[in-house]
TIMI-999525 format. One record per residue (C-alpha): x negated, y, z negated; residue in three letters. Coordinates in nm, 4 decimals, padded with zeros to 6 digits. Layout:
<<X, Y, Z>, Ala>
...
This chain:
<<01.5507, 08.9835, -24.7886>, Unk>
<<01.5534, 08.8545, -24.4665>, Unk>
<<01.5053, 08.5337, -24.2538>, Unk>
<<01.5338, 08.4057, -23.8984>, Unk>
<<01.7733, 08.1617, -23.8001>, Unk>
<<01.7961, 07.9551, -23.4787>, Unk>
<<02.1069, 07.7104, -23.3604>, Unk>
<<02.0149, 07.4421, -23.1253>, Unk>
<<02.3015, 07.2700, -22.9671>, Unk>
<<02.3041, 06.9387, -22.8380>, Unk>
<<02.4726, 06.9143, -22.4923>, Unk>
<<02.8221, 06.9899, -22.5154>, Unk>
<<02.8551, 06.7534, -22.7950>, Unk>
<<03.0055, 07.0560, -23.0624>, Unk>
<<02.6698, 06.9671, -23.2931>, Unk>
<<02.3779, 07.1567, -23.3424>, Unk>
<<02.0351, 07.1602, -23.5290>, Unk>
<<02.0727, 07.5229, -23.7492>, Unk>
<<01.6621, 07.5870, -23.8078>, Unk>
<<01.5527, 07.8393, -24.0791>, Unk>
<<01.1943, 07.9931, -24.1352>, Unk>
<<01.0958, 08.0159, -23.7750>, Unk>
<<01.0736, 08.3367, -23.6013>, Unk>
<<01.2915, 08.2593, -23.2388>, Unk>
<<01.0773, 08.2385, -22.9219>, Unk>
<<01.3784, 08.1853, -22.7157>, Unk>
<<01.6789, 08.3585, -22.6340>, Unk>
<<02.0759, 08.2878, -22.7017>, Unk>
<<02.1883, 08.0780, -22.3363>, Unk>
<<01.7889, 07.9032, -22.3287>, Unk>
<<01.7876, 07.5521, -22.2512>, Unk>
<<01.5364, 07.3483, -22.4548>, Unk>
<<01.4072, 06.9873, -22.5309>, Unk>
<<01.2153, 06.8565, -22.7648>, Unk>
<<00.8735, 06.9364, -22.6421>, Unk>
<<00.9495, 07.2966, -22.5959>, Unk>
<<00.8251, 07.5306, -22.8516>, Unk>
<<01.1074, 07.7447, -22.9845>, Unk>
<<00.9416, 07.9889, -23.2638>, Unk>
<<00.6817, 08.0294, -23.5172>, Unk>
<<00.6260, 07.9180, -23.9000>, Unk>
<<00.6732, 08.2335, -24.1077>, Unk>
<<00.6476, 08.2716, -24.4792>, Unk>
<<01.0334, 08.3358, -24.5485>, Unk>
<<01.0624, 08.5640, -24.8576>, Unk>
<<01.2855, 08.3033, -24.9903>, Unk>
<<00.9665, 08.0987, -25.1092>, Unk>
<<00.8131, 08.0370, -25.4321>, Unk>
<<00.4442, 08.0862, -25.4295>, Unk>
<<00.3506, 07.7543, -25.4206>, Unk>
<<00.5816, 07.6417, -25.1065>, Unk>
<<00.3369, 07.5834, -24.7693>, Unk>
<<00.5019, 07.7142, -24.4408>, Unk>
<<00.8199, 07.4506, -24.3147>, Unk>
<<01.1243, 07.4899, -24.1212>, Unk>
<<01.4495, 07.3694, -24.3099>, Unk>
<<01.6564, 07.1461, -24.0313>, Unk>
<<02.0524, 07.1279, -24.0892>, Unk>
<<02.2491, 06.8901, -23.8382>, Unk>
<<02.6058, 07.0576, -23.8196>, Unk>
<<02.9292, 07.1353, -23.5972>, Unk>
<<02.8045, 07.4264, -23.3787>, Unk>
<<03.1088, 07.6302, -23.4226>, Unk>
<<03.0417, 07.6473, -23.8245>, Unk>
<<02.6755, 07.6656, -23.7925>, Unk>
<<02.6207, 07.9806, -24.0377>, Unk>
<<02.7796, 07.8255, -24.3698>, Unk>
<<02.5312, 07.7332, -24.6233>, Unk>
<<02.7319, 07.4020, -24.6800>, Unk>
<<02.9187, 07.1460, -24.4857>, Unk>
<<02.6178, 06.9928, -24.3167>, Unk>
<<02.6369, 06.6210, -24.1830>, Unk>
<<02.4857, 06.3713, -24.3966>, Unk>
<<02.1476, 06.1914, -24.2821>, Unk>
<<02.0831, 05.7937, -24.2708>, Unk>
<<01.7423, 05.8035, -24.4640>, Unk>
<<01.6773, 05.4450, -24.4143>, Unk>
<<01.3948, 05.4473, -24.1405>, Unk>
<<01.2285, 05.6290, -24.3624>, Unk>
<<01.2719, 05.4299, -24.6445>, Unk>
<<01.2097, 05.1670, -24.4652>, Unk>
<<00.8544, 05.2417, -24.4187>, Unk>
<<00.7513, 05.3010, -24.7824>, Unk>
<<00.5982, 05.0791, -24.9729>, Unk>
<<00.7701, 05.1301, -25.3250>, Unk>
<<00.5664, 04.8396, -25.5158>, Unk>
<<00.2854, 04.9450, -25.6247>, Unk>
<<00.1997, 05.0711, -25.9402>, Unk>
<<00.1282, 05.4834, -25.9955>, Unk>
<<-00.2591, 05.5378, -26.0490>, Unk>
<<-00.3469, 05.5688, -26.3768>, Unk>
<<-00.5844, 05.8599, -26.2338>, Unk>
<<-00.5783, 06.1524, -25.9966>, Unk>
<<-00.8438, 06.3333, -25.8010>, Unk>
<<-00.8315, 06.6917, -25.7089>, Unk>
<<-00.9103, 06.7293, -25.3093>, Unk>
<<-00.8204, 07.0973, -25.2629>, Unk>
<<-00.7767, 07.3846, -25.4695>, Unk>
<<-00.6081, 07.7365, -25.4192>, Unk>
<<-00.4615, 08.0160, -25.6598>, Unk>
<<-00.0978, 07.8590, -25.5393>, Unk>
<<-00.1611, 07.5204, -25.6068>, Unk>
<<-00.3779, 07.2074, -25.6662>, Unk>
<<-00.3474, 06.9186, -25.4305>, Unk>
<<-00.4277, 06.5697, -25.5975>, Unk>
<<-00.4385, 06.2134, -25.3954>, Unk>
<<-00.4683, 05.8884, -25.6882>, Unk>
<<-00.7701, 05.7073, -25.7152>, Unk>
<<-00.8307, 05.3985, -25.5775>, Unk>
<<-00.6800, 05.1953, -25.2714>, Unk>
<<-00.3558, 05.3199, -25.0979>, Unk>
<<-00.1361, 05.2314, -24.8566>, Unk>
<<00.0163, 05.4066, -24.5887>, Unk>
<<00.3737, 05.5275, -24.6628>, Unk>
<<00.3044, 05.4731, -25.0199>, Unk>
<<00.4318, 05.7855, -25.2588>, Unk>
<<00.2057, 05.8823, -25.5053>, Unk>
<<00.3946, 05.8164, -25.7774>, Unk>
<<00.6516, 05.5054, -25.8601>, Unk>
<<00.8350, 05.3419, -26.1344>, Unk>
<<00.9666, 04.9982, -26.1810>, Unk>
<<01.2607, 04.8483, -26.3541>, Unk>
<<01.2851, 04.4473, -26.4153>, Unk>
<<01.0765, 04.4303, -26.0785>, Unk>
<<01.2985, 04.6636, -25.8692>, Unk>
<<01.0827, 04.9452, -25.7044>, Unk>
<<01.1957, 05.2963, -25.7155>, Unk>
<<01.0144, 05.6238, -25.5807>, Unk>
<<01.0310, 06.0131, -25.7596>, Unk>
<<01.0794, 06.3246, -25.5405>, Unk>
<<01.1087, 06.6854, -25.6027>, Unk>
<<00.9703, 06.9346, -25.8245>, Unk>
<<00.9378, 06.7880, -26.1393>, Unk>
<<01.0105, 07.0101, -26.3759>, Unk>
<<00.9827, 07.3482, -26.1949>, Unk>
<<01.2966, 07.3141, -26.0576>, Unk>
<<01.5430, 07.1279, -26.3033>, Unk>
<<01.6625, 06.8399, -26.0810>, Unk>
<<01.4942, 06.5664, -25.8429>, Unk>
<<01.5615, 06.2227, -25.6901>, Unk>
<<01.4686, 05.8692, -25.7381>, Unk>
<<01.4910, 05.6879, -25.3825>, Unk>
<<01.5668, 05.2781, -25.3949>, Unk>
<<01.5646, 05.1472, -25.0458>, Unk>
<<01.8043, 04.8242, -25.1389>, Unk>
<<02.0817, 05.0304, -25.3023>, Unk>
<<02.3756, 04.8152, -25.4101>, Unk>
<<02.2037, 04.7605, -25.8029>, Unk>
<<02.3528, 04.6120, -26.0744>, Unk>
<<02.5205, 04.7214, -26.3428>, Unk>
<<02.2276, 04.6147, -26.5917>, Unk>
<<02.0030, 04.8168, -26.3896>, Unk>
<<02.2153, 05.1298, -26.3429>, Unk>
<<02.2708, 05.1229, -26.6850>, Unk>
<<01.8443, 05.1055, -26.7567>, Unk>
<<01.8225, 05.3861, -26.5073>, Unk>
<<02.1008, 05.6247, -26.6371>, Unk>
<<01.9369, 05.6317, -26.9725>, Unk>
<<01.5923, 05.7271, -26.8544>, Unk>
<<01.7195, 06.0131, -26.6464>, Unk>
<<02.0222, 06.2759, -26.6070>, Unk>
<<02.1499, 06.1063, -26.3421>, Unk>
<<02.4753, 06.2935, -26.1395>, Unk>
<<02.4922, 06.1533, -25.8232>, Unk>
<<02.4142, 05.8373, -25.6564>, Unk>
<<02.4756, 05.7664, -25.3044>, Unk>
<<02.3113, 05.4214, -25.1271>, Unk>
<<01.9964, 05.4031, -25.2897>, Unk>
<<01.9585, 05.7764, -25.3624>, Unk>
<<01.9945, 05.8754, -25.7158>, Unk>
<<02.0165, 06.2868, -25.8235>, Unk>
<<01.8862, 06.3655, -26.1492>, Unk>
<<01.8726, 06.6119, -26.4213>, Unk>
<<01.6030, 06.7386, -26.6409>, Unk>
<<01.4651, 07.0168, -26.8669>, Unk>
<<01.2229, 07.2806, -26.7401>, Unk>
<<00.8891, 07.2024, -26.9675>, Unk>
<<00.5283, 07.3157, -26.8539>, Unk>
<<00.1852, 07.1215, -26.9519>, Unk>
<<-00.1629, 07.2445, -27.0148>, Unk>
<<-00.4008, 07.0470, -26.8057>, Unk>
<<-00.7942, 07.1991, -26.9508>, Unk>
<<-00.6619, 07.4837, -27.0884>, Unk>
<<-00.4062, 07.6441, -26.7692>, Unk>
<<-00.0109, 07.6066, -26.7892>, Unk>
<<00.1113, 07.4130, -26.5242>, Unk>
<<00.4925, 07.4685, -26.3917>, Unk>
<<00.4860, 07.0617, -26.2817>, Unk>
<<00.4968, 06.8661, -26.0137>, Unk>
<<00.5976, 06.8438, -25.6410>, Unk>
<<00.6886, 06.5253, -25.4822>, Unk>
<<00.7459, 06.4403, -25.1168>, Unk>
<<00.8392, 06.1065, -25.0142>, Unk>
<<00.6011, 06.0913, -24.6981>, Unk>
<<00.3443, 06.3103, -24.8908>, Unk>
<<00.0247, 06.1063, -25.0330>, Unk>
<<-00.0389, 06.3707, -25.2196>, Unk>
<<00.0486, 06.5405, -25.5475>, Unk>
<<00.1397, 06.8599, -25.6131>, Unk>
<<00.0299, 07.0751, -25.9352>, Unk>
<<00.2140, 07.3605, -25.9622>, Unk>
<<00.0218, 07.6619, -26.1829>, Unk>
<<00.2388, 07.8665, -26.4260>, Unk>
<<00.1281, 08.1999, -26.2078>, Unk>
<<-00.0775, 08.2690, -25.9207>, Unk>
<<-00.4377, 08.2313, -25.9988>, Unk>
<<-00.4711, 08.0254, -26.2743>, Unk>
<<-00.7292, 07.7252, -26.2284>, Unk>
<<-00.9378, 07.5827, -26.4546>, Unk>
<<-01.0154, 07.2267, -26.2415>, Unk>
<<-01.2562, 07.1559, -25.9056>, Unk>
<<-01.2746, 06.9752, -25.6233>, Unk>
<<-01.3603, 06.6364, -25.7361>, Unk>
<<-01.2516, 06.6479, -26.1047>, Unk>
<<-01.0160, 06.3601, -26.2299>, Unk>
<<-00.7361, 06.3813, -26.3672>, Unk>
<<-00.5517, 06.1270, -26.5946>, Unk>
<<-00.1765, 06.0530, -26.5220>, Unk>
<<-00.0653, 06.1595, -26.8059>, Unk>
<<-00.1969, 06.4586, -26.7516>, Unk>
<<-00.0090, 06.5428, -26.4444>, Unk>
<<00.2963, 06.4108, -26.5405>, Unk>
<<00.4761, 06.5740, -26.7830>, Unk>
<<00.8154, 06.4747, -26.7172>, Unk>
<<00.7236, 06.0977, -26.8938>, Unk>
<<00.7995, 06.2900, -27.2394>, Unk>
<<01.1131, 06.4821, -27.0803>, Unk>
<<01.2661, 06.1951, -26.8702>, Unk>
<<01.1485, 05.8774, -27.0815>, Unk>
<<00.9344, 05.6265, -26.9963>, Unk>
<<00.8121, 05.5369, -26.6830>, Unk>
């Protein structure tokens, strides 16, 4: 397996940005800025079916830019920020495009902009999901207030498998359990935080049983609610 790697660093400043999945378009001494193009989305064989072409962005010291670990920590506030964590998760779903990797689903109804497509509340206090829910074993619950209570914590910790929290970010736990939605297995979920839309994830490559324009009811979609607790 291979991939292509590219180490922007900033100034003289001993950081760079390490950039996986793009194939280089510029050569070890270039100078760059931000509106220069520097390579080209390729399908990394280090993808799952269902992942769309990305580049994965690490911001680390430029003389230990190769390790898999060690990166600097981001600030994710701006971006939290600019979500709008209270309002309530459809109770229905509506399939806008269809492929043999995926199904892409946006909730019915009004939204807002910079509002995830799926929330939870506890005693009033917002919270959004992310990840791939339950495909991959883990994902996060983002609060953009951070500093909860104990009462709340506690609520929290027994609704998920909670192992690390960190200002407002919360790492969870859970068990790998598919769903038939109209008679296909469905892996789960994926989750972005800046991502209206939904994610459904097919057991293997090809199998669809829904259309553009079918509806789909959340608790359809969702089948971490039984594996996680209630939402």
């Amino acid at each position: 397996m291979e991939d292509y790697f590219i180490a922007v660093e900033a100034g003289e400043s001993g950081t760079c940005a390490k950039i996986l999945h793009a194939k280089p378009h510029v050569n070890v001494g270039d100078h760059v800025d931000p509106r220069n193009v520097i390579g080209s989305l390729v399908r990394s064989p280090f993808y799952s079916f269902w992942t769309d072409l990305h580049i994965h962005v690490e911001v680390r010291p430029v003389n230990d830019r190769l390790r898999a670990r060690g990166g600097y920590n981001l600030d994710p506030t701006p971006t939290l920020s600019q979500l709008k964590l209270n309002c309530r998760t459809s109770e229905s779903f509506r399939v806008v495009e269809t492929s043999d990797r995926y199904t892409l689903l946006e909730p019915v109804g009004p939204t807002q902009s910079f509002t995830p497509p799926v929330t939870l509340s506890l005693q009033g206090i917002p919270f959004a999901l992310e990840g791939g829910v339950t495909h991959y074993g883990h994902g996060a619950i983002w609060n953009r207030h951070g500093g909860l209570s104990k009462e709340i914590l506690g609520q929290l910790k027994k609704l998920f498998q909670i192992d690390l929290e960190q200002n407002g970010y919360f790492h969870f736990n859970c068990p790998k359990r598919a769903t038939i939605v109209r008679g296909c297995e469905y892996r789960g979920i994926g989750l972005n935080l800046n991502d209206p839309y939904v994610k459904l994830i097919p057991k293997r490559i090809g199998c669809e049983t829904i259309s553009v324009g079918d509806e789909l009811s959340a608790n359809e979609i969702l089948p971490f609610a039984d594996a996680l607790g209630q939402l």
